[in-house]
C-alpha positions in Angstrom: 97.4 96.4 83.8 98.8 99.7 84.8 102.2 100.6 85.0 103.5 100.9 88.8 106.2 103.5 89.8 109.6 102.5 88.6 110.3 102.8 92.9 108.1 99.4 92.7 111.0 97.1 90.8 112.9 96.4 94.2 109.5 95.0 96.2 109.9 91.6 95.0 113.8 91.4 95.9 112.9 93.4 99.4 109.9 90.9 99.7 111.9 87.7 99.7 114.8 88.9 102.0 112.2 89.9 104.3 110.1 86.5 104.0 113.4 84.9 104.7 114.1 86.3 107.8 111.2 84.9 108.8 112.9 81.0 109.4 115.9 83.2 111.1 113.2 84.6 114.0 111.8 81.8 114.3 114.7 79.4 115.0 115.4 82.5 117.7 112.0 82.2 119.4 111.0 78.4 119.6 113.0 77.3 122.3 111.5 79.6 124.5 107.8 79.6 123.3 105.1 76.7 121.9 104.5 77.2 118.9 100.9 78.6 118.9 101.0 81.0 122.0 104.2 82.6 120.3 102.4 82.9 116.9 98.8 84.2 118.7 100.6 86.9 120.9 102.5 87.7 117.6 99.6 88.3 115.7 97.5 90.1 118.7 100.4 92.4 119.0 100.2 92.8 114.9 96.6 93.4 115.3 96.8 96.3 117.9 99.4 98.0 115.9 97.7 98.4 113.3 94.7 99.5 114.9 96.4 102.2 116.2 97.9 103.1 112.7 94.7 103.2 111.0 93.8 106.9 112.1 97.2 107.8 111.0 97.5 106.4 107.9 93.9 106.9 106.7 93.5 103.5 105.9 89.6 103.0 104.5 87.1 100.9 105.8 86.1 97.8 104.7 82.7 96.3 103.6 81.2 93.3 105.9 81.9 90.8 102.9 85.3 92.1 102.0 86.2 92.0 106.1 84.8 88.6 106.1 87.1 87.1 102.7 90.3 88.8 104.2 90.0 87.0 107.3 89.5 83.7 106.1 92.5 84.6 103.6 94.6 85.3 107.1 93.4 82.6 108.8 94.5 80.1 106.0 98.1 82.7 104.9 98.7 83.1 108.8 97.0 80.7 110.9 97.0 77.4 109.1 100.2 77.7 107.3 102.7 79.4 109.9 101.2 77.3 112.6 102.1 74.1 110.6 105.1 74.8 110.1 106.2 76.2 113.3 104.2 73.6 114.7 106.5 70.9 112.4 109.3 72.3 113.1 108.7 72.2 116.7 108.1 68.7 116.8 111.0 67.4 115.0 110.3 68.1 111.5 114.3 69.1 110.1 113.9 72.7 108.7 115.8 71.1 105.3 112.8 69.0 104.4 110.4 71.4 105.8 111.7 74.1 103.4 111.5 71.1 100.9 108.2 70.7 101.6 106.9 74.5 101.2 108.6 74.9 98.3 105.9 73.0 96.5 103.8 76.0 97.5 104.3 77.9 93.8 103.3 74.8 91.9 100.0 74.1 93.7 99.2 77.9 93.5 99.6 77.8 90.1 97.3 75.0 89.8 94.7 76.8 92.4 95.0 79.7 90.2 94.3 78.1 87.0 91.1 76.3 88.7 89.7 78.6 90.4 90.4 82.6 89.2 91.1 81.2 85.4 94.7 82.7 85.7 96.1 80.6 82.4 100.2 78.7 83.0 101.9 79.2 80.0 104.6 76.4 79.4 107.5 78.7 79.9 106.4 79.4 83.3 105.6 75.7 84.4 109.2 75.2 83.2 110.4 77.9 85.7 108.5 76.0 88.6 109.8 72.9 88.0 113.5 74.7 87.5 112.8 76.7 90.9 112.1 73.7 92.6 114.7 71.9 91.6 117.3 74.6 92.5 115.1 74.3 95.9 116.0 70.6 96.7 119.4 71.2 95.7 120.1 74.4 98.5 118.6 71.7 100.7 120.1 68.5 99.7 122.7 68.9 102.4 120.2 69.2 105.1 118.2 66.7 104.7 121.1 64.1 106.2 119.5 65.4 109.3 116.4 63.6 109.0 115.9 61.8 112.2 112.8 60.9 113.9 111.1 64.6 113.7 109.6 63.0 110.5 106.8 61.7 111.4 103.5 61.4 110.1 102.4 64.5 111.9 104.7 66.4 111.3 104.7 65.7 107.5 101.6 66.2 107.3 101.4 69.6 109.1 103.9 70.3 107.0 101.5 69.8 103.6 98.1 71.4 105.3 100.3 74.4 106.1 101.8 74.8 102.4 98.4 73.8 100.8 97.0 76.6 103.2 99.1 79.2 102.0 98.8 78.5 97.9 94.7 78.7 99.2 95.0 81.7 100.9 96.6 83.8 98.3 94.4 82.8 95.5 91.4 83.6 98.2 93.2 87.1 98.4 93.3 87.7 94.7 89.7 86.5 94.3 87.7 88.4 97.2 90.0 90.5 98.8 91.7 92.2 95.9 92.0 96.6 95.4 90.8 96.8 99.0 92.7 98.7 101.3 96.2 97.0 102.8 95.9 98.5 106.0 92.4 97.1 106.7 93.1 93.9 104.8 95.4 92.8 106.9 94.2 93.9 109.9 91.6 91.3 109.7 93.8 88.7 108.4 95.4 89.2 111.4 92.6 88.4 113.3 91.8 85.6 111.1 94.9 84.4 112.3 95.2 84.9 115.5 91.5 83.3 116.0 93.2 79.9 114.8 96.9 79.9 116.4 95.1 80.9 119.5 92.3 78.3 119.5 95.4 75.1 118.3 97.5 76.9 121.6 94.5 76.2 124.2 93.7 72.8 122.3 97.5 71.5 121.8 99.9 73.0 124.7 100.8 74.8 127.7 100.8 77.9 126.7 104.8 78.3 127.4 106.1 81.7 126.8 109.3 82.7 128.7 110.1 86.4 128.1 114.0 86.9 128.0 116.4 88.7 125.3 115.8 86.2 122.6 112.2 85.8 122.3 111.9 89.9 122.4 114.1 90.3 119.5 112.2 87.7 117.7 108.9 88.7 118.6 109.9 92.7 117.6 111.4 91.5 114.3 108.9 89.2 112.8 105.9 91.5 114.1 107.7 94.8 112.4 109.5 93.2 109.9 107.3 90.2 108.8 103.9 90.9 110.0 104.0 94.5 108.4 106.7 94.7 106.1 107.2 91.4 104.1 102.6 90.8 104.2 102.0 94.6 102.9 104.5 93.9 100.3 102.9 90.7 99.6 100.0 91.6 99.3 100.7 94.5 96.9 102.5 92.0 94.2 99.0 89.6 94.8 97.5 93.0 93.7 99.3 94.1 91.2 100.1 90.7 89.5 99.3 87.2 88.6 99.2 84.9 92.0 100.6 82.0 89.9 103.8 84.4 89.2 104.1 86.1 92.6 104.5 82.4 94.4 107.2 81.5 91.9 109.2 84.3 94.2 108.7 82.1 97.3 111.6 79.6 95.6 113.9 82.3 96.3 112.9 82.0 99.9 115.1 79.0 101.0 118.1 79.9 99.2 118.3 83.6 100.7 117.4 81.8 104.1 120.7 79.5 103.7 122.7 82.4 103.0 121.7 83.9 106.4 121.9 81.3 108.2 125.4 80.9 106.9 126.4 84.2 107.9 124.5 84.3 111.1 124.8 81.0 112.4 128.1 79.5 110.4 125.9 76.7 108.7 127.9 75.1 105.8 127.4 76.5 102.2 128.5 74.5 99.5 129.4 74.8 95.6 126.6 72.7 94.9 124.1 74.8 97.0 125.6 77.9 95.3 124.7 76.3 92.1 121.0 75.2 93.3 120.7 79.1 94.2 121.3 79.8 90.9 119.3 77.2 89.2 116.3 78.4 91.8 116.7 82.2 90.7 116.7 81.3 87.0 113.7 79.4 87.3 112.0 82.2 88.9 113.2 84.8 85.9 111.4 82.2 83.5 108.1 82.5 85.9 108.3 86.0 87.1 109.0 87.5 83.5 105.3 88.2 82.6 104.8 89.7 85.9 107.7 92.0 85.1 106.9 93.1 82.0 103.1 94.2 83.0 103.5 95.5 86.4 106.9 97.4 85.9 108.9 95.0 88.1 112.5 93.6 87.8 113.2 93.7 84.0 110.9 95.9 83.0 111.9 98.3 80.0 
């Protein structure tokens, strides 16, 4: 694999503080959206964006086949899985175990990986994910006294369709969708996406979307920040690396998430969550290393 521009070693760092800040727009925007309206409009808006960027940037066109494999990869990455779990989260689900839940996502991509694009799981990196996820449940130990009756059956299961969707969409991504352009890859993901959330928003609610201060911020950030920033990055390190070692970096995801909320919100941060972050970013080291070593990322010589 070729060697990426030294530059390259901070996108998975930038990519999970970005990814993060995901769970801090969102707690911004639910009480004044459903669920699927807000995450449609977000990805129509996405969607039109990037239309109007593509002149500008030069992005290339894509074939019918590759257009078809991305959007199916965005309707699984953006529809499927950020609809269950805004959609979980919405109904009750506490974000402690929901974060609990996703973090099984690395694990099941690995297996996806190994069964469907041959990717092999050496031991040292199923020790990493096991590691990761257990420095996972312990940044979320705390939070999980807030169980209450948001755990549901629904809910836990929207909560397992959306993390199974995700570890499904990025091996779909490596498979069909990979060296084609970003620009025009995710444009149809987006549409992918927005085809589902808008569908589960006239099939499932009300369509309530009250515009104030709140909802504008969060709607700006996670289409600018997330929807552009945090999925190009994304899907450069799907590019450029193995899927099965690129998900190990979503077990980084809650911890950084706990840290903002802690500074943003004044949600309690305790030793033993300090600990769990470091257990979770030494399992990623032992998962990410081969990554870093072939695509010139974080430890690289």
């Amino acid at each position: 694999m070729a060697s990426l521009p030294r530059a390259s070693s901070v996108v998975p760092a930038l990519f999970v503080v970005l990814w993060a800040t995901g769970f801090i727009g969102a707690r911004y925007a639910m009480p004044w959206a459903d669920p699927f309206t807000f995450l449609w409009v977000r990805f129509a808006i996405t969607f039109v964006l990037l239309l109007a960027l593509i002149p500008f940037l030069g992005a290339r066109r894509l074939s019918a086949r590759v257009s078809a494999h991305a959007t199916i990869a965005g309707m699984l990455m953006h529809g499927v899985y950020l609809g269950g779990v805004f959609w979980a989260i919405a109904h009750g689900l506490p974000a402690g175990l929901a974060g609990l839940i996703i973090g099984l996502q690395p694990m099941l991509t690995a297996i996806l990986a190994g069964a469907f694009i041959g990717e092999k799981v050496s031991p040292r990196h199923w020790l990493g994910l096991v590691v990761g996820l257990l420095g996972v449940a312990i940044v979320l130990a705390p939070k999980l006294g807030a169980i209450s009756g948001g755990v549901t059956a629904a809910t836990v299961t929207a909560g397992l369709i959306a993390v199974l969707a995700m570890s499904a969409g990025t091996v779909w991504q490596k498979r069909f969708v990979v060296n084609a352009d970003l620009i025009s890859g995710a444009l149809w993901q987006y549409a992918g996406g927005c085809t589902v959330t808008f569908i589960a928003s006239l099939l499932l609610e009300e369509g309530r979307f009250v515009i104030n201060g709140e909802l504008i911020f969060a709607m700006s950030w996670l289409v600018l920040v997330l929807s552009v920033g945090a999925i190009f990055l994304l899907m450069f390190l799907i590019e450029k690396g193995e899927v099965a070692r690129v998900a190990s970096l979503f077990y980084l995801v809650p911890a950084v998430t706990a840290v903002m909320a802690w500074y943003l919100f004044g949600e309690t941060l305790t030793l033993v969550q300090i600990g769990g972050i470091a257990i979770t970013t030494f399992g990623v080291a032992l998962s990410t290393l081969r990554l870093s070593r072939r695509a010139g990322l974080p430890g690289s010589a």
